[in-house]
N, C-alpha and C positions, 0 to 999 in steps of 0.2 A: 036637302042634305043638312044644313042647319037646321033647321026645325026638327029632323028626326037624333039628331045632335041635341039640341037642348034637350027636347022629350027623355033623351036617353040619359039626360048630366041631373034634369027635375026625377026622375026615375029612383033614379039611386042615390041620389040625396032623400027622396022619401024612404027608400030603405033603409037606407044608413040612420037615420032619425030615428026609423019606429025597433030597428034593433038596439038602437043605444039608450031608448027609453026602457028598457028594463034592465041594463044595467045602470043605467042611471038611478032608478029607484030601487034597488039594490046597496049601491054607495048611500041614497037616503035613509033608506033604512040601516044600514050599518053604523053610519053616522048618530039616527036616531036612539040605537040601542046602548053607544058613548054617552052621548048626552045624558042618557036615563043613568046610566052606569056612574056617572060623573056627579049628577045630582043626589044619586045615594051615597057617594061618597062623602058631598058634601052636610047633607044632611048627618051620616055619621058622626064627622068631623066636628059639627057645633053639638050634637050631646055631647062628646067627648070634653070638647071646649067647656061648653054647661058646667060637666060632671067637677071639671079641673077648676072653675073658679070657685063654685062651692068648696072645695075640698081647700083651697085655699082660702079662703073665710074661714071654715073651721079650724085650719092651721093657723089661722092668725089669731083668732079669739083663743085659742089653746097658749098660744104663746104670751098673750097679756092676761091670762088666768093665772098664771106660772110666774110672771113676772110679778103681779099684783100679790101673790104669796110671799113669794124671796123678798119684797119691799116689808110686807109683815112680818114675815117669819126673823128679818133683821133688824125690823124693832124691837121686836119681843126679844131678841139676844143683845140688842141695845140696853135696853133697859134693865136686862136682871146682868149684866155687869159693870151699870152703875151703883145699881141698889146693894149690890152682894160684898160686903166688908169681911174680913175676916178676923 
C-alpha cells in the first residue's frame, strides 16, 4: 500500500515537473525577450547620452567663441573712446 502510495506521490510529481517545464520556459523566454527589450533600450539611451554630450561641447565652444568676441568687440569700443576728442 505504501509503495503503490509513493509510486503514485513519484508519479505526479514527474507530471507536474514535466508540465511546469514549458511554462517555465515560457517565463524564460518572456523574461529573455525584457532583457533584449531592455538592452535596446539601453543601447538607445547612450547614443542619446553620446549625441547630448557632443551637443554640449558644441554649446560650449559656441559659448567661449561669443565670449572671446564681446571681450574684442569691447576693446575695440575701448579704445576708439579713448582715442576719439572732440
Amino acid at each position: 500500500m505504501k509503495a503503490k502510495l509513493f509510486i503514485g506521490l513519484a508519479m505526479s510529481a514527474l507530471l507536474f515537473g514535466c508540465a511546469n517545464t514549458s511554462e517555465l520556459e515560457a517565463q524564460v523566454q518572456s523574461m529573455s525577450n525584457k532583457v533584449d527589450s531592455l538592452s535596446d533600450q539601453v543601447g538607445a539611451l547612450r547614443a542619446d547620452h553620446s549625441q547630448m554630450n557632443s551637443d554640449i561641447r558644441a554649446a560650449r565652444a559656441a559659448a567661449e567663441d561669443a565670449q572671446a568676441e564681446a571681450a574684442r568687440a569691447n576693446a575695440r569700443i575701448d579704445n576708439m573712446a579713448t582715442g576719439y576728442r572732440k
